[in-house]
FISERO-628896 format. One line per field, with one value per residue (C-alpha): residue number from 0; residue in one letter; x, y, z. Coordinates in nm, 2 decimals. Each point is the difference from the previous one (the first is absolute). Layout:
i <- [NUM; ...]
aa <- [A; ...]
east <- [X; ...]
north <- [Y; ...]
up <- [Z; ...]
! end
This chain:
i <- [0; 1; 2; 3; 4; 5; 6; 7; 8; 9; 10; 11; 12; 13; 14; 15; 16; 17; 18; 19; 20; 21; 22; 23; 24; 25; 26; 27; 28; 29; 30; 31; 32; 33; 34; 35; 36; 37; 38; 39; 40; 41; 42; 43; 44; 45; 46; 47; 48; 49; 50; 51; 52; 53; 54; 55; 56; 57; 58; 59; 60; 61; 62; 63; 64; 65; 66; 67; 68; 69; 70; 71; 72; 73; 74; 75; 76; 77; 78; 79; 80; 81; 82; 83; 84; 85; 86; 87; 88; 89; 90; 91; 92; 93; 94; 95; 96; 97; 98; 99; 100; 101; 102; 103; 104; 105; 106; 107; 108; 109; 110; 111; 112; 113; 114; 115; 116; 117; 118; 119; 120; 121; 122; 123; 124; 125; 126; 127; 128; 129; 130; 131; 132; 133; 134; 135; 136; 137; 138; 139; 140; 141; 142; 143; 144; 145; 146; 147; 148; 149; 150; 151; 152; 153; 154; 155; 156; 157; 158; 159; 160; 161; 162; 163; 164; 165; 166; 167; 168; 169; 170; 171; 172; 173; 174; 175; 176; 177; 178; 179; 180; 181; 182; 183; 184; 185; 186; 187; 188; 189; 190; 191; 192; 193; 194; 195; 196; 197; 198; 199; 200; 201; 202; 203; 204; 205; 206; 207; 208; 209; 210; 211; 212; 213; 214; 215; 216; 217; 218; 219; 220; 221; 222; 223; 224; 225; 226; 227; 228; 229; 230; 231; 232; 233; 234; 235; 236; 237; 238; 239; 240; 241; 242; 243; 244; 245; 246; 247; 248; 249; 250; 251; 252; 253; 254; 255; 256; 257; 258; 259; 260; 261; 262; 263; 264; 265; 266; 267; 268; 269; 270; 271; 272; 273; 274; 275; 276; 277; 278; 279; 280; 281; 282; 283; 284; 285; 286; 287; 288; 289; 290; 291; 292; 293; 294; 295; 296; 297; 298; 299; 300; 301; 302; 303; 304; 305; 306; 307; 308; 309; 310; 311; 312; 313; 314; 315; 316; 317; 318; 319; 320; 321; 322; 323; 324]
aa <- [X; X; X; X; X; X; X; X; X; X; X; X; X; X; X; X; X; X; X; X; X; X; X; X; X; X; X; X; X; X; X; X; X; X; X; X; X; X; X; X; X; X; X; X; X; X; X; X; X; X; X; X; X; X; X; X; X; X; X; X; X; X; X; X; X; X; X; X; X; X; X; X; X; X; X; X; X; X; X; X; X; X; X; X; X; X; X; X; X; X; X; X; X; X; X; X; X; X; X; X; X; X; X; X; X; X; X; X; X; X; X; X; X; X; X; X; X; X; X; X; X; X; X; X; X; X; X; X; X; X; X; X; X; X; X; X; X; X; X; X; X; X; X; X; X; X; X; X; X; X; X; X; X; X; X; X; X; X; X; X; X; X; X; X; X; X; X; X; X; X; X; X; X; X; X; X; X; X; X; X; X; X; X; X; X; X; X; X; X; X; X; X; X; X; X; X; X; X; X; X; X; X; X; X; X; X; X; X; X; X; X; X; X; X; X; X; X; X; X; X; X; X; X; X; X; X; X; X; X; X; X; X; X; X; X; X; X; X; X; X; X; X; X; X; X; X; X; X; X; X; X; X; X; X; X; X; X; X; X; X; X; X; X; X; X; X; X; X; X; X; X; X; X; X; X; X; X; X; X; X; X; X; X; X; X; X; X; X; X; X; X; X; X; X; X; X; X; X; X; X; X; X; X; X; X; X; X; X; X; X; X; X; X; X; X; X; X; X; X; X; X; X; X; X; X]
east <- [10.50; -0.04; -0.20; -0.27; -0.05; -0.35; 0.03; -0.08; -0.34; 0.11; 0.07; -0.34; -0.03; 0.15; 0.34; 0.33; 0.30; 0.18; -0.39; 0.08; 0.37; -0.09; -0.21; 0.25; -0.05; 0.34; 0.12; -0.06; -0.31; -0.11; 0.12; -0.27; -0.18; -0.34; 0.09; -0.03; 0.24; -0.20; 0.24; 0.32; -0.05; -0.40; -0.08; -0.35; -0.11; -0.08; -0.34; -0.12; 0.05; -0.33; 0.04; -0.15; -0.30; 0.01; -0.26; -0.04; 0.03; 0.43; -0.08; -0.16; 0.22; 0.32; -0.14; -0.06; 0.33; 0.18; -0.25; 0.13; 0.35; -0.08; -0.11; 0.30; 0.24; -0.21; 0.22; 0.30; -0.20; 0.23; -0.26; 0.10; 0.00; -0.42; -0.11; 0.00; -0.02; -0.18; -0.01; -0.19; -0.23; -0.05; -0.04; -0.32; -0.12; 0.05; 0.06; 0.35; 0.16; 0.10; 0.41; 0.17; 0.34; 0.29; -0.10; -0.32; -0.20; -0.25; 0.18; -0.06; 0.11; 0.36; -0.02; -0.22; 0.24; -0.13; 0.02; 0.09; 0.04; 0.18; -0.02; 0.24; 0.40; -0.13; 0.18; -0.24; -0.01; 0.26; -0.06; -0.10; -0.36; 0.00; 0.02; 0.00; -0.07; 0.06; -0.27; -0.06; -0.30; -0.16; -0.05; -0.16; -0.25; -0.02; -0.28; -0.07; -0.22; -0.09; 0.33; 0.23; 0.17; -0.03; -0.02; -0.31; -0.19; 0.03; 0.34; 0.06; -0.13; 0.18; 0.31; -0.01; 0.00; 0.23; -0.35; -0.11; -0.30; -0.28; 0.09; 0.03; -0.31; -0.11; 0.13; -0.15; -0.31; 0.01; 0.12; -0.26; -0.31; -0.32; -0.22; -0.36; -0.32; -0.18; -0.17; 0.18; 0.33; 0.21; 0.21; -0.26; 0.13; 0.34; 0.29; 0.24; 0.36; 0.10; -0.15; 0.16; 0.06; 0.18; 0.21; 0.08; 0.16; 0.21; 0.12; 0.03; 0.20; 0.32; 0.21; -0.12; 0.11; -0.23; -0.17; -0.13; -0.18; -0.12; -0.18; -0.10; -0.20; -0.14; -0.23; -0.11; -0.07; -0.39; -0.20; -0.26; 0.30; 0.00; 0.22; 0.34; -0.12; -0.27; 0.20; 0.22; -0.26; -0.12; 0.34; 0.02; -0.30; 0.06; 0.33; -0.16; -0.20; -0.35; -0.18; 0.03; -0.29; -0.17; 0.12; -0.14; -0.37; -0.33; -0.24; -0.38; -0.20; -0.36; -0.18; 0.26; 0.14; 0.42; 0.15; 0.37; 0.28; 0.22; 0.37; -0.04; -0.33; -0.07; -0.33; -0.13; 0.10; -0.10; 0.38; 0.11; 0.39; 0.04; 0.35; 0.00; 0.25; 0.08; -0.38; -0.09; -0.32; -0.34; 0.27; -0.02; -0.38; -0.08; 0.18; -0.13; -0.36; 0.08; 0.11; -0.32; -0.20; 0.18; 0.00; -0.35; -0.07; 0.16; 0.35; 0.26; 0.25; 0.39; 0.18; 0.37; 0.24; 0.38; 0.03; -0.16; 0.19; 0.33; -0.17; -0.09; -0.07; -0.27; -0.15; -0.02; -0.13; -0.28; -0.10; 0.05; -0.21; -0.30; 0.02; -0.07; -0.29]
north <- [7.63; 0.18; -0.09; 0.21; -0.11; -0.18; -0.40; -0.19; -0.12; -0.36; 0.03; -0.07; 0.16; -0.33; -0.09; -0.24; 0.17; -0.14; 0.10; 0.34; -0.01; -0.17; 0.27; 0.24; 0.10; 0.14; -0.13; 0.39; -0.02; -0.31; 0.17; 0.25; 0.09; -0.05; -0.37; -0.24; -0.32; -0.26; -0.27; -0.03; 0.03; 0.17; 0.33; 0.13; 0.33; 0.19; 0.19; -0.36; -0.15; -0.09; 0.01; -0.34; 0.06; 0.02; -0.24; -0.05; -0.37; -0.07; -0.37; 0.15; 0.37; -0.28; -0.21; 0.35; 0.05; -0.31; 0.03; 0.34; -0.07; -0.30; 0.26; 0.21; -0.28; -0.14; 0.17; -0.19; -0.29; -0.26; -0.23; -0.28; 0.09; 0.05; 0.14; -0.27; -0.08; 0.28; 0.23; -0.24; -0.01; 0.34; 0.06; -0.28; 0.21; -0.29; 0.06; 0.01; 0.07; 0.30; 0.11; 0.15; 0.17; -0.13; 0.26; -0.10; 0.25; -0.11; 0.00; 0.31; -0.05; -0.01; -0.29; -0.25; -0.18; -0.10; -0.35; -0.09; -0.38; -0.11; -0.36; -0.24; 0.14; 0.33; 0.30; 0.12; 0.34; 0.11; 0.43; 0.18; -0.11; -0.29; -0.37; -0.23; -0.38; -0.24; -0.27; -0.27; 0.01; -0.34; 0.20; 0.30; 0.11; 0.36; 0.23; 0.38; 0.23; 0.36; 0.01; -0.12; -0.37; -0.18; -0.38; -0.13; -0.01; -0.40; 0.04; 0.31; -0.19; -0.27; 0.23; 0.18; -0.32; 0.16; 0.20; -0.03; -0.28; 0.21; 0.24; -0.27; -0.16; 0.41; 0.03; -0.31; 0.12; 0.28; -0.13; -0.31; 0.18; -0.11; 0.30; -0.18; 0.21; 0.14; 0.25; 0.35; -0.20; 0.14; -0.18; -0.27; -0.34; 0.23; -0.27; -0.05; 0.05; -0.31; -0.35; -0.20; -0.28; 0.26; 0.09; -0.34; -0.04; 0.25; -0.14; -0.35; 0.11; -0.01; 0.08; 0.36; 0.14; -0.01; -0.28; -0.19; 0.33; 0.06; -0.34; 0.08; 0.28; -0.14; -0.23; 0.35; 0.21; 0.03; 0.22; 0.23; 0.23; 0.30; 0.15; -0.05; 0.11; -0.27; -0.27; 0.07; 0.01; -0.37; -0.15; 0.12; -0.19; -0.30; -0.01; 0.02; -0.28; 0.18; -0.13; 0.18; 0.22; 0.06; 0.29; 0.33; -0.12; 0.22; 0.00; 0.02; 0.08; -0.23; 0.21; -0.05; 0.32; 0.06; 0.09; 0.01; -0.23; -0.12; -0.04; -0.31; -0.18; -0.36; -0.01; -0.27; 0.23; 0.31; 0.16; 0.26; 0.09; 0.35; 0.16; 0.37; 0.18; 0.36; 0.16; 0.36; 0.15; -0.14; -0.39; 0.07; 0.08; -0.28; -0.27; 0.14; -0.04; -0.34; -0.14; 0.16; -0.20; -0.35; 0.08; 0.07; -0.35; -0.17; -0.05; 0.05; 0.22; -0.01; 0.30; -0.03; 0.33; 0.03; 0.01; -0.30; -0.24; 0.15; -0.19; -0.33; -0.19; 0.24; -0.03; -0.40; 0.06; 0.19; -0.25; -0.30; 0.20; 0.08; -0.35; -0.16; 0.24]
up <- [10.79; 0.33; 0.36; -0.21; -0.33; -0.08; -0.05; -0.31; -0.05; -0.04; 0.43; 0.18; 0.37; 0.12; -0.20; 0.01; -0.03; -0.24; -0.28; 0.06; -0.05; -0.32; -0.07; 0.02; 0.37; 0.17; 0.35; 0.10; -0.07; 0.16; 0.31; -0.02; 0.29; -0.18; -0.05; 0.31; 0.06; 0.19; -0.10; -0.18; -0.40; 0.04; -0.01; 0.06; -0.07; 0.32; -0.15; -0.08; 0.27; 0.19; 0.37; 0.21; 0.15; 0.36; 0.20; 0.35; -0.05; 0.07; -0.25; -0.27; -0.01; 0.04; -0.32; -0.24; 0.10; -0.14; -0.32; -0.08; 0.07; -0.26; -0.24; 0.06; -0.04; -0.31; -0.29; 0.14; 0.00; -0.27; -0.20; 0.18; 0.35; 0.20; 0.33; 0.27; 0.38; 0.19; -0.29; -0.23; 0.26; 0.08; -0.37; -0.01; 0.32; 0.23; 0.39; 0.17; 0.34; 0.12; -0.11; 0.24; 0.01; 0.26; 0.20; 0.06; -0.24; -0.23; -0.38; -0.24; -0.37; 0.02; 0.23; -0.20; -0.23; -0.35; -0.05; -0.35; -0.15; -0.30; -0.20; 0.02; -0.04; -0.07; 0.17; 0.30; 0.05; 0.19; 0.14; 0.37; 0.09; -0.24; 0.18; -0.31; -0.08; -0.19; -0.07; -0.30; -0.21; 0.21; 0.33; -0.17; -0.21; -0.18; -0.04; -0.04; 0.26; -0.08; -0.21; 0.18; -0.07; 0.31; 0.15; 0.00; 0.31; 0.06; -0.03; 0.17; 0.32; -0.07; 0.05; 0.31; 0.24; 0.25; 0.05; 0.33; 0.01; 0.10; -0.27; -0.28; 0.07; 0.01; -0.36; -0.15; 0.17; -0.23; -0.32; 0.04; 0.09; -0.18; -0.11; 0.08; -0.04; 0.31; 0.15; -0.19; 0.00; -0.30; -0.33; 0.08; -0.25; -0.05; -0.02; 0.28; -0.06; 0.12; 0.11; 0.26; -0.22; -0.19; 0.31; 0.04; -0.32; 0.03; 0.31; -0.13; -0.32; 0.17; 0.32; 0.20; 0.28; 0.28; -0.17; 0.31; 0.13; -0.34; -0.02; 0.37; -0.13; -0.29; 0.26; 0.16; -0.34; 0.01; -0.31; 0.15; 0.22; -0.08; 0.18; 0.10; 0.38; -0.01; -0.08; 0.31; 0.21; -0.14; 0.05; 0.34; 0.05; -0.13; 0.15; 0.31; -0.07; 0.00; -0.31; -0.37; -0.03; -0.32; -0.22; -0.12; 0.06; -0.09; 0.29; 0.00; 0.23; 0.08; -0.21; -0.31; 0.03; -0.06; 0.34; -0.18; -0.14; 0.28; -0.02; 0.21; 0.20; 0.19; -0.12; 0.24; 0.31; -0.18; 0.07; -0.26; 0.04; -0.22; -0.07; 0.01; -0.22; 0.05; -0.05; -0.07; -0.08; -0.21; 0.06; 0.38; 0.03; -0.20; 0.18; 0.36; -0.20; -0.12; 0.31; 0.20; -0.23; 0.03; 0.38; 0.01; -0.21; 0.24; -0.10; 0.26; -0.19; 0.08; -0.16; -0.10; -0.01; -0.07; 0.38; 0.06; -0.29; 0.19; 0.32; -0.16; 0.39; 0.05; -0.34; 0.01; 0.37; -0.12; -0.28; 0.19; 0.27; -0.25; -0.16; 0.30; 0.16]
! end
């Protein structure tokens, strides 16, 4: 067989090594320069091989990367090993901080290892851009998302303790949230991943690392954030010692008209705090609009930016101020 020669039709576009050689496929041919290695023993083909869509958010393009590195990794995958850590919960969507290299640059593929857990005295995998575990069955519980086998999202939390605290409490955020009707909300009654009593029993099953900051954050983990940005901007508050506001309220005007849902309001001094993500376009003009018309209703209006959660003095200056006006 040379570099050339079709493959067999029992190789899909994503394949293990030692299925082809089964199947008759030569070492020279594996070689090919059609054929892409991402990790040792998997071969992809390169004209199938669906390049990760570019976003101008850094978390979001850094979690499709770990989910298609999970996908390109998956043929390797042994039956009893499952996606863990970070990677399980990129795969469930959930938010995580930014990876960066030694250097000081924000992580691209190569540099976001896979985690990978096995049961009990199971071999973990052991290969370049793999970090593998060992776990028992007590401390985890398995499931599938959008085909790939993965820790559930209880106790994927329950793993990544060494998580800074604002970022846990970020994550359970997001795997607890509660999908309650209101005004053009979306998946209304669609059922959270995770409950906090959930994420407590993960916690509780046995020893984890980090587990005194996860049972920190379980105190903090509220279910109407819905965003990872949002919850930040609560925690700073409350660490400050400025009151928890409400969450993701809709507001009326007098006349019973819908002004907008609020990522956070103190209803009895009429403060709405609203966390601006990266806006373009129709998103922009709407939010400008929306905040006009709380404005103009009488709520004083604080608006949140990237900048301003770097600076988290001057944001708890200006709530404190506008709380007590």
């Amino acid at each position: 067989m040379t570099v050339n020669d079709p493959l067999p039709d029992e190789v899909n576009d994503a394949f293990p090594v030692w299925l082809a050689r089964a199947n008759g496929v030569s070492r020279v041919r594996l070689r090919g320069k059609d054929l892409e290695s991402p990790f040792y023993g998997v071969r992809l083909r390169g004209d199938a091989v669906a390049p990760v869509v570019q976003t101008d958010d850094p978390y979001e393009y850094q979690r499709r990367l770990r989910v298609a590195r999970a996908r390109q990794y998956a043929p390797r995958l042994h039956t009893g090993h499952f996606y863990s850590h970070q990677t399980a919960a990129s795969v469930w969507g959930g938010p995580l901080p930014l990876s960066f290299t030694p250097a000081g640059q924000t992580a691209g593929a190569a540099d976001l290892e896979l985690h990978v857990s096995a049961f009990g005295h199971l071999p973990f995998p052991r290969t370049a851009g793999v970090t593998g575990h060992r776990t028992l069955q007590r401390l985890t519980e398995l499931d599938e998302h959008d085909g790939l086998r993965v820790s559930s999202p209880a106790a994927t939390w329950a793993s990544l303790g060494t998580l800074p605290l604002f970022d846990l409490i970020a994550l359970g955020d997001y795997f607890c949230r509660r999908w309650r009707a209101g005004y053009g909300r979306p998946d209304v009654g669609r059922e959270p991943l995770a409950t906090v009593d959930g994420l407590r029993e993960m916690v509780e099953a046995g020893r984890r690392r980090g587990a005194a900051r996860l049972r920190q954050a379980l105190a903090a983990i509220r279910e109407d954030s819905w965003s990872p940005r949002e919850s930040r901007v609560r925690c700073i508050l409350v660490a400050a010692g400025i009151p928890e506001p409400d969450l993701n309220v809709d507001i009326f005007d007098a006349y019973g008209r819908f002004l907008g849902c609020v990522d956070m309001v103190y209803r009895a001094q009429r403060v709405a705090i609203e966390y601006l993500g990266m806006l373009h376009g129709e998103q922009w003009a709407q939010d400008v609009e929306r905040m006009a018309a709380l404005r103009a209703a009488g709520w004083t209006v604080i608006e949140v930016t990237s900048l301003l959660l770097k600076r988290p003095e001057e944001l708890v200056a200006r709530v404190r101020a506008a709380l007590s006006s």
